[in-house]
N, C-alpha and C positions, 0 to 999 in steps of 0.2 A: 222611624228612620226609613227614607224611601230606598230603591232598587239602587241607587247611582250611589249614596252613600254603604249600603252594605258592600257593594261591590269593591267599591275604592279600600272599604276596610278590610275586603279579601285580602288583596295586592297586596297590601302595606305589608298587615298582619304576617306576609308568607315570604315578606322583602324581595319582592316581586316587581321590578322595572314594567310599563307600557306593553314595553316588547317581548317580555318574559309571559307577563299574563295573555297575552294574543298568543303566542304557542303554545300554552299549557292549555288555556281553552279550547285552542283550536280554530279563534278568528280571527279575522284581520285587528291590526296595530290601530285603525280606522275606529274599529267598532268599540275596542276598548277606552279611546277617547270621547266617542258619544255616549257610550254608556256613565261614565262617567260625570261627563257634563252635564247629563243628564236629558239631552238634544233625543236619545234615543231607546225603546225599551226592547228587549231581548223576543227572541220567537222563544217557544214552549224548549223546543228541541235543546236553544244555548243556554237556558234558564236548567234545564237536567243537566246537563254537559259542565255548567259551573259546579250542580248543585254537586254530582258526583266525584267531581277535581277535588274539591276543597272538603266533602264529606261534611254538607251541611245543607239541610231540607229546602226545598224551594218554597215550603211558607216563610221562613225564616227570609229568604231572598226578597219576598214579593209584599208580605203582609208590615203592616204596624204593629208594635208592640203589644199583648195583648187581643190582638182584633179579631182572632182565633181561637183566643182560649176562653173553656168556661170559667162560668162566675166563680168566685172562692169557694160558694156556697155546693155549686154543684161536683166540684173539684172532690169537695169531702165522699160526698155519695159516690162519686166516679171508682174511689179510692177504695173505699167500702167494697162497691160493689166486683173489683177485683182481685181482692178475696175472698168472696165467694167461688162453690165449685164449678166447672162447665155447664150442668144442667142449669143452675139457680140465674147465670147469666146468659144464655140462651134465651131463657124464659125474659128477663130480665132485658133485652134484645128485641125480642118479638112486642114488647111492648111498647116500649120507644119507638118501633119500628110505625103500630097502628100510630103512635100520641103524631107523630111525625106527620104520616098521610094521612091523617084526619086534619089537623091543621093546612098544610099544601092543599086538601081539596076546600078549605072554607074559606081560605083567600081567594082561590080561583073560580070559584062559586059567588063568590060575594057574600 
């Protein structure tokens, strides 16, 4: 679902007029009709400004379904690994952290 559709499904959602959503955001009457149309996409600042009005993430605003989230498979371990205690995920942290920048540097290495 792109930016223009989630947004529209703000409004609706909150039975929210044009005009209504352009003050509760705090843009112009303008911008909520290109955001919509989809003619135009939002700076960082009204992408927060939405995200915080309506108390809903701005991956959610920005992202496709999915395009964010890990695999099922790693979801499980994620799950796992959140009940464990603060040291075991620290550790558990600092690992991911090297698996991460070892990767990042063999791309950029070639």
């Amino acid at each position: 679902m792109s930016f223009s559709t989630r947004f529209l499904q703000l409004r609706r959602q909150h039975g929210l007029t044009q005009p209504q959503m352009a003050d509760k955001v705090g843009i112009h009457l303008t911008q909520v009709r290109r955001y919509e149309s989809g003619e135009a996409q939002p700076s960082l600042d009204i992408l927060r400004r939405i995200a915080v009005t309506f108390n809903v993430t701005a991956d959610w605003l920005i992202f496709e379904e999915g395009e964010r989230e890990p695999q099922d498979e790693l979801k499980l371990k994620f799950e796992a690994v959140r009940q464990m205690d603060a040291e075991e995920q620290k550790s558990i942290t600092s690992i991911l952290d090297a698996m991460i920048l070892k990767h990042q540097a063999r791309r950029v290495l070639g």
